[in-house]
C-alpha positions as a Python dict, from the first residue, in 0.01 Angstrom:
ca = {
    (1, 'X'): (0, 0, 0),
    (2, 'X'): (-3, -100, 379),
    (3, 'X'): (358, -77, 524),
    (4, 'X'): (415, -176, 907),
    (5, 'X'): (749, -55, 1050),
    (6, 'X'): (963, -104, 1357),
    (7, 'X'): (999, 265, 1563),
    (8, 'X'): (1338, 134, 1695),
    (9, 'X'): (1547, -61, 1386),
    (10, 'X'): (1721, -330, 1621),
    (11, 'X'): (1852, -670, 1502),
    (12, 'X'): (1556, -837, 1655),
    (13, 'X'): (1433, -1129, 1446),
    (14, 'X'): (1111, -1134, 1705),
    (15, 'X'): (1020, -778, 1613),
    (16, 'X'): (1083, -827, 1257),
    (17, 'X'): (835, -1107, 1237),
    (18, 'X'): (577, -898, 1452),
    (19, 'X'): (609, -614, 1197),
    (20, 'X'): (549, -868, 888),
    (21, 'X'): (287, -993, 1050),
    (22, 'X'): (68, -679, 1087),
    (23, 'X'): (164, -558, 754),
    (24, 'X'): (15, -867, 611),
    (25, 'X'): (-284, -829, 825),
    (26, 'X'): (-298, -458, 724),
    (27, 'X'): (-296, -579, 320),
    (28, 'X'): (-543, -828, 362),
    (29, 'X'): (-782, -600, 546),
    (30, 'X'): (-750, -387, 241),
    (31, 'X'): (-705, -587, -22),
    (32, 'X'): (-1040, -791, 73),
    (33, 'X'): (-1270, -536, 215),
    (34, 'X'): (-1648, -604, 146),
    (35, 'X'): (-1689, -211, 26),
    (36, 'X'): (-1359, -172, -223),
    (37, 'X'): (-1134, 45, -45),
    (38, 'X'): (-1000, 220, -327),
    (39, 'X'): (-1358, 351, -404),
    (40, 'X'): (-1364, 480, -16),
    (41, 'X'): (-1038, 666, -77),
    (42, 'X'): (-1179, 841, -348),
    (43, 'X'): (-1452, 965, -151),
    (44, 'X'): (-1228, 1082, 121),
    (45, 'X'): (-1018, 1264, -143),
    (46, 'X'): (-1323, 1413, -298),
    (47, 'X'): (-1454, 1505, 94),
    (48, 'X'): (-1139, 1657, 151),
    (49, 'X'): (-1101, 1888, -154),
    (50, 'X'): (-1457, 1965, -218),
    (51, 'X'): (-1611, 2088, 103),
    (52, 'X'): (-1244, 2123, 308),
    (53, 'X'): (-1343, 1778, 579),
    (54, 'X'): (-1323, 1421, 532),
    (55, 'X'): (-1440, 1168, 792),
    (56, 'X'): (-1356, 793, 796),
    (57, 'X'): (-1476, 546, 1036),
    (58, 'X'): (-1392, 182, 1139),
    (59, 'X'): (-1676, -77, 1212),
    (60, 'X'): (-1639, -362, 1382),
    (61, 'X'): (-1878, -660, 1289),
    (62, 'X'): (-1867, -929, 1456),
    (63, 'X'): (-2043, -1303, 1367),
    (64, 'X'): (-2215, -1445, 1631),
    (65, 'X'): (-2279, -1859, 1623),
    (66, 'X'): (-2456, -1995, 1903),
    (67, 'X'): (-2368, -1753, 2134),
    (68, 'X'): (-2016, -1717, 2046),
    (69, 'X'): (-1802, -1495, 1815),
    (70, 'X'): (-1733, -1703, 1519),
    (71, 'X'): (-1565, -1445, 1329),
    (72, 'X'): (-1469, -1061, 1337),
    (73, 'X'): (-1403, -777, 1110),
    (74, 'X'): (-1313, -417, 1061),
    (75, 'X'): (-1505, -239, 759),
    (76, 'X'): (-1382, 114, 702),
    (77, 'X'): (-1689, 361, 640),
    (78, 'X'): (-1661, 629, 461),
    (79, 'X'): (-1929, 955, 627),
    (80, 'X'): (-2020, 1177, 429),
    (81, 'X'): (-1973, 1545, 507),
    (82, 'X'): (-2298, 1732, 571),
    (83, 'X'): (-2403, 1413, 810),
    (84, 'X'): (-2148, 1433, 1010),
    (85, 'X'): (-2212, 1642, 1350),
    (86, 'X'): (-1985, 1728, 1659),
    (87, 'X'): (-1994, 1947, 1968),
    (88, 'X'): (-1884, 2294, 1881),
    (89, 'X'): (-1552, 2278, 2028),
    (90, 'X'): (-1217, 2496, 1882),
    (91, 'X'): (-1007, 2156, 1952),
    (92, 'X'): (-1094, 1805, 1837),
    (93, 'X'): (-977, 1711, 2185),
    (94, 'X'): (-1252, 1883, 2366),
    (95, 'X'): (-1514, 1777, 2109),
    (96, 'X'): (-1789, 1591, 2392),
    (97, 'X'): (-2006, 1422, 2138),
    (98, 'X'): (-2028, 1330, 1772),
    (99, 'X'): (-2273, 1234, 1527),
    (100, 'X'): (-2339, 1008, 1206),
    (101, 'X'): (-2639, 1095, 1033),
    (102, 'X'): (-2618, 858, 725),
    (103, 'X'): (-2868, 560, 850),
    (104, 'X'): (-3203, 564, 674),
    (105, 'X'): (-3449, 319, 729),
    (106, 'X'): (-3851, 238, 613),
    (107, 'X'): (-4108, 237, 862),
    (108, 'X'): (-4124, -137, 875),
    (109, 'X'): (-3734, -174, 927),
    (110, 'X'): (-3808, 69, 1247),
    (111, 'X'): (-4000, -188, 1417),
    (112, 'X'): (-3737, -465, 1386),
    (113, 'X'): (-3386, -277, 1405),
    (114, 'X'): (-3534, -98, 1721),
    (115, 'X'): (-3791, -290, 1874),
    (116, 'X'): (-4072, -2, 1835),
    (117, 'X'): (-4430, -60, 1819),
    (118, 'X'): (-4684, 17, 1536),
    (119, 'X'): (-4800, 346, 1759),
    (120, 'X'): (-4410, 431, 1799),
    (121, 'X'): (-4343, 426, 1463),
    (122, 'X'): (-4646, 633, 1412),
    (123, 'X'): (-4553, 859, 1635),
    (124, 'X'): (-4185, 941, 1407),
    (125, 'X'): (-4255, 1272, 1190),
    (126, 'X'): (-4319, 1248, 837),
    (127, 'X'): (-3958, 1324, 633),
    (128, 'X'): (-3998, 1465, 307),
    (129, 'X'): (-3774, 1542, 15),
    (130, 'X'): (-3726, 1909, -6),
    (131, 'X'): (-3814, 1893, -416),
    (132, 'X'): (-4039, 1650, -475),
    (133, 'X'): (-4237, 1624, -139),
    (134, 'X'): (-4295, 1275, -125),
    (135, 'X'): (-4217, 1070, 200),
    (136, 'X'): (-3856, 936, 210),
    (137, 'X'): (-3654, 691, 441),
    (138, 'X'): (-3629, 808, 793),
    (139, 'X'): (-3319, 921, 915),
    (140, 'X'): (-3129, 849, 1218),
    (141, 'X'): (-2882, 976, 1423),
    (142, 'X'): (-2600, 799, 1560),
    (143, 'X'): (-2466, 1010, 1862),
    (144, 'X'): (-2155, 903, 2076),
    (145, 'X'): (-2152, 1109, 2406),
    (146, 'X'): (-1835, 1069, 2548),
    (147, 'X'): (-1924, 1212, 2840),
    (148, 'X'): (-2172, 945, 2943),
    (149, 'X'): (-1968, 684, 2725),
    (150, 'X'): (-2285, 581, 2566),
    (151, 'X'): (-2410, 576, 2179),
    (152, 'X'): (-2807, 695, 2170),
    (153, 'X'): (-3012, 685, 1833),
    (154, 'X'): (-3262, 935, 1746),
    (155, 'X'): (-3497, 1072, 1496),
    (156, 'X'): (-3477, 1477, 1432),
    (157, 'X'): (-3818, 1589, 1545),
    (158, 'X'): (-3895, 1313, 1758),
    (159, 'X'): (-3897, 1338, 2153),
    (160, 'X'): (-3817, 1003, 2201),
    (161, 'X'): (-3469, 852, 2184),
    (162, 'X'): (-3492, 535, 2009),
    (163, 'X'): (-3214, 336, 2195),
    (164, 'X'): (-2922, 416, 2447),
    (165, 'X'): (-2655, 135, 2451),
    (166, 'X'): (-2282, 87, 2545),
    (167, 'X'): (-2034, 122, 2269),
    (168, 'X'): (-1985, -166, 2045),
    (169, 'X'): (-1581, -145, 2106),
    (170, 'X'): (-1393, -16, 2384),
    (171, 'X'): (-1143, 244, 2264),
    (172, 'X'): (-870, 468, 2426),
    (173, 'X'): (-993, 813, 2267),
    (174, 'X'): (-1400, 634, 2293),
    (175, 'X'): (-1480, 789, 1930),
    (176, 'X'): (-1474, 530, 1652),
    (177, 'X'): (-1354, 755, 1418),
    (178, 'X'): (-1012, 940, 1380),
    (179, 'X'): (-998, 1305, 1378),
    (180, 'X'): (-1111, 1441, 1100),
    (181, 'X'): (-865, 1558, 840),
    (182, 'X'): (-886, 1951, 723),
    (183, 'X'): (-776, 2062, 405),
    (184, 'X'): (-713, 2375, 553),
    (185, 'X'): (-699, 2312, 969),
    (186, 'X'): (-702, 2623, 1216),
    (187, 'X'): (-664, 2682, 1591),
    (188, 'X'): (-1011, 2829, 1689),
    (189, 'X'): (-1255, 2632, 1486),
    (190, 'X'): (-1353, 2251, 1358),
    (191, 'X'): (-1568, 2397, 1074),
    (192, 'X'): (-1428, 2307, 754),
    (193, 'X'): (-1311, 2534, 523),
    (194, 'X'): (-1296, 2445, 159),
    (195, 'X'): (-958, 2525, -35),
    (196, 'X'): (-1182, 2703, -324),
    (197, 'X'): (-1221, 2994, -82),
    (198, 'X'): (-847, 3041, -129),
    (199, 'X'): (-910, 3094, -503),
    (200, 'X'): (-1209, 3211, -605),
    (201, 'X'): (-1168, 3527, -657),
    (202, 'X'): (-912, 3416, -917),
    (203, 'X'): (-1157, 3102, -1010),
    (204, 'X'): (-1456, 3337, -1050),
    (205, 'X'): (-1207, 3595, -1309),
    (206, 'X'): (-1118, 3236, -1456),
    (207, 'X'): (-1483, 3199, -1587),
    (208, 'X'): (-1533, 3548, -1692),
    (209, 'X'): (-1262, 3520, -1929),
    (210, 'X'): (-1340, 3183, -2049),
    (211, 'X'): (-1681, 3341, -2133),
    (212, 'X'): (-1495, 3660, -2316),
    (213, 'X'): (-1286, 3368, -2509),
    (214, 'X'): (-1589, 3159, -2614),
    (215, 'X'): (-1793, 3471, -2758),
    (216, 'X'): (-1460, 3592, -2917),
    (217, 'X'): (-1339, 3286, -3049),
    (218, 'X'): (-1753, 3278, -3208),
    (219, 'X'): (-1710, 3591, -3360),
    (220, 'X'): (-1394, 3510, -3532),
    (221, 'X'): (-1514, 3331, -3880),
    (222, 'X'): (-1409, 3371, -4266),
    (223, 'X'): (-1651, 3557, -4381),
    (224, 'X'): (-1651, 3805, -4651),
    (225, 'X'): (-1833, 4004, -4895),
    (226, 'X'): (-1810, 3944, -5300),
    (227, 'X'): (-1981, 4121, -5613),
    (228, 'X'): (-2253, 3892, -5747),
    (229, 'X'): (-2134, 3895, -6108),
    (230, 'X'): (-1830, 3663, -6004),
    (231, 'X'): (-2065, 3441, -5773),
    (232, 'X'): (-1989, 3082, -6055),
    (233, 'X'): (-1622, 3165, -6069),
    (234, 'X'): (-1597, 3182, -5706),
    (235, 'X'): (-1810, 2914, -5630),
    (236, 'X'): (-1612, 2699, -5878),
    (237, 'X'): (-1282, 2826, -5690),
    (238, 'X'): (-1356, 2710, -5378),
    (239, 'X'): (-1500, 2347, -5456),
    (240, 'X'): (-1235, 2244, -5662),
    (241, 'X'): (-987, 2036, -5611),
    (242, 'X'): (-571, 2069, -5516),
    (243, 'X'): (-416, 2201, -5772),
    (244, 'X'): (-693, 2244, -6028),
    (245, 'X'): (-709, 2566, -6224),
    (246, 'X'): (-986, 2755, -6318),
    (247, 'X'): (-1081, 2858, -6660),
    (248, 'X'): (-1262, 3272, -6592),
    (249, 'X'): (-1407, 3400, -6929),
    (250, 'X'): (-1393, 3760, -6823),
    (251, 'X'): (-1039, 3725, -6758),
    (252, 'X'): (-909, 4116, -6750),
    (253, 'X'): (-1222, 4230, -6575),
    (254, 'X'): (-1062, 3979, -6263),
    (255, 'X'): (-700, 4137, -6359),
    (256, 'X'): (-830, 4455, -6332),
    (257, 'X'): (-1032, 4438, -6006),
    (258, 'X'): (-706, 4327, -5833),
    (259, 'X'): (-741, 3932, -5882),
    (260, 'X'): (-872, 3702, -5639),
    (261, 'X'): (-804, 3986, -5390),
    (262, 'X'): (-1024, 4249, -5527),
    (263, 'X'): (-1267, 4008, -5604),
    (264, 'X'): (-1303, 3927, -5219),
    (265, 'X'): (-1309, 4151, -4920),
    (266, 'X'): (-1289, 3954, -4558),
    (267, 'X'): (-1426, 4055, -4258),
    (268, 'X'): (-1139, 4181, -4061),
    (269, 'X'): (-1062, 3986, -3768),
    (270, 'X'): (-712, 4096, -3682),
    (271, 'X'): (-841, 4326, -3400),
    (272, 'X'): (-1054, 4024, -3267),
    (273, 'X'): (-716, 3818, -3266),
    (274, 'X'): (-498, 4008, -3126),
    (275, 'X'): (-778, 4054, -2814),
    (276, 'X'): (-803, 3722, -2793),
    (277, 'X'): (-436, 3648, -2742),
    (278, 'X'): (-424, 3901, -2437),
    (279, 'X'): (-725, 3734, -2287),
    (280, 'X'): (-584, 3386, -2350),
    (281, 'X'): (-268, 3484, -2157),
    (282, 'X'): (-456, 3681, -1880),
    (283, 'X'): (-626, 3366, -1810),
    (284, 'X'): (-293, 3156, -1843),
    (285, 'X'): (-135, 3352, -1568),
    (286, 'X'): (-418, 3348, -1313),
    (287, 'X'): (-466, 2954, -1359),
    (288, 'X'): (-95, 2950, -1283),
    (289, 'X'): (-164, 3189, -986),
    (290, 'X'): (-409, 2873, -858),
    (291, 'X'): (-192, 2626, -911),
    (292, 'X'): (120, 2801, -721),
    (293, 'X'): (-129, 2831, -404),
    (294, 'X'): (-297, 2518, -391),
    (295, 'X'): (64, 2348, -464),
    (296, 'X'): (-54, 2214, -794),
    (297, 'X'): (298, 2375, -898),
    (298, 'X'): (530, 2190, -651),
    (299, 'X'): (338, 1815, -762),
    (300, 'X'): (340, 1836, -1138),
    (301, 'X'): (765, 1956, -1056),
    (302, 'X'): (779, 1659, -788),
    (303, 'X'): (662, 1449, -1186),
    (304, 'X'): (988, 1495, -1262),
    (305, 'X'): (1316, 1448, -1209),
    (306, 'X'): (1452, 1729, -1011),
    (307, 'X'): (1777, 1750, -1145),
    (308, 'X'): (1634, 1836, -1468),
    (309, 'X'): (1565, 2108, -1623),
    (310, 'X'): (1271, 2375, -1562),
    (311, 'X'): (1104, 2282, -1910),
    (312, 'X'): (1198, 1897, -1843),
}
């Protein structure tokens, strides 16, 4: 939800109004976004936790009628990660240039979004998909040198830039995008570093377990050995109903092997169990040992109410 606040609380019915005013403005920009914006979020979450960088960008789209703006709007994009590009720089503030790698267009759509001639086009290197080698979409780069203060589009490969224009907004930091958020930020590097590296040692133990669980938890079945004399009563004992008895005709042979239990010997699985129950708890701990450094811990206690109880 989109909240606007005033930084200094006065009784100031001007500055109240102004404050209602952009949160409104702020709620309808989300609430009726063309791309849902909840869906966006998601991907920034995902971004964030998965490869340890999430980058979210603003576009502004203007409608043009007979030479004049007729209407204007702000779409949040959502980049993803591995085409996103910046100058190698250990401080967002020195970063000189950025790049968005996620336009893809057909040969034809070359011509027209960039004014390029049938030999131009021509002239762009084949892209193929790594698995399939066939010919995909093209892709092109959106770079914003701040240096220059100038956005240039251009094909990997190709010597040619396709276009060099001035910035479609003019803003204070030049970049259309925010810094990108870290999952786990540092002071002498922008390279993202996913939060799995913090675990996965433990992660990687996790799954070995798991895998000593599943064959254990295979090998434990009620199974057992019988003599094959007694194969009708038994068979008659175990597909009957509750609390239907069983008429045996050999009666004191069954008394004197024991009963039921000298008639039957089980595989013995206590062994297996008690295993199991040590690996079960092994794994228990280190999943805890995750959760208590990724902070998984402190949220599913912040579920509660904090005056409760541990077990609450």
């Amino acid at each position: 939800t989109a909240s606007a606040k005033r930084t200094h609380m006065h009784d100031d019915p001007n500055a109240r109004q102004g404050s209602e005013v952009l949160q409104r403005a702020l709620r309808w920009a989300m609430d009726n976004q063309r791309n849902d914006f909840d869906k966006l979020a998601k991907k920034f979450i995902l971004d964030y936790l998965l490869p340890g960088r999430t980058v979210d960008r603003v576009l502004y789209n203007p409608v043009d009628i007979d030479g004049s703006v007729a209407f204007e709007e702000i779409v949040w994009h959502h980049v993803p990660w591995m085409w996103f590009a910046y100058d190698p720089q250990a401080r967002w503030e020195d970063v000189d240039w950025i790049a968005y790698g996620d336009h893809f267009f057909k040969r034809e759509e070359m011509k027209k979004e960039f004014g390029l001639s049938d030999d131009e086009v021509r002239a762009i290197p084949v892209q193929q998909d790594v698995r399939t080698k066939e010919e995909i979409d093209i892709q092109v780069w959106e770079i914003w040198d701040k240096v220059e203060r100038q956005v240039i589009w251009h094909v990997h490969g190709h010597d040619e830039l396709l276009k060099e224009e001035e910035p479609p907004v003019e803003l204070v930091n030049f970049y259309d995008c925010a810094e990108p958020m870290y999952s786990i930020p540092t002071n002498d590097t922008l390279i993202p570093i996913p939060e799995y590296t913090q675990y996965q040692y433990q992660a990687e133990e996790v799954n070995d377990l798991t895998r000593r669980i599943d064959r254990l938890v295979d090998a434990i079945r009620a199974n057992g050995m019988y003599a094959a004399d007694q194969k009708a009563e038994l068979d008659n004992l175990l597909s009957a109903d509750d609390g239907v008895m069983i008429p045996v005709p050999n009666w004191h042979d069954v008394v004197e092997r024991g009963g039921i239990d000298g008639m039957v010997t089980y595989v013995p699985i206590e062994q297996f169990a008690k295993v199991l129950q040590i690996l079960t708890g092994q794994r228990q701990l280190l999943i805890q040992n995750i959760w208590d450094q990724t902070g998984i811990s402190d949220l599913m206690r912040g579920s509660t109410d904090p005056r409760e109880t541990k077990g609450a």
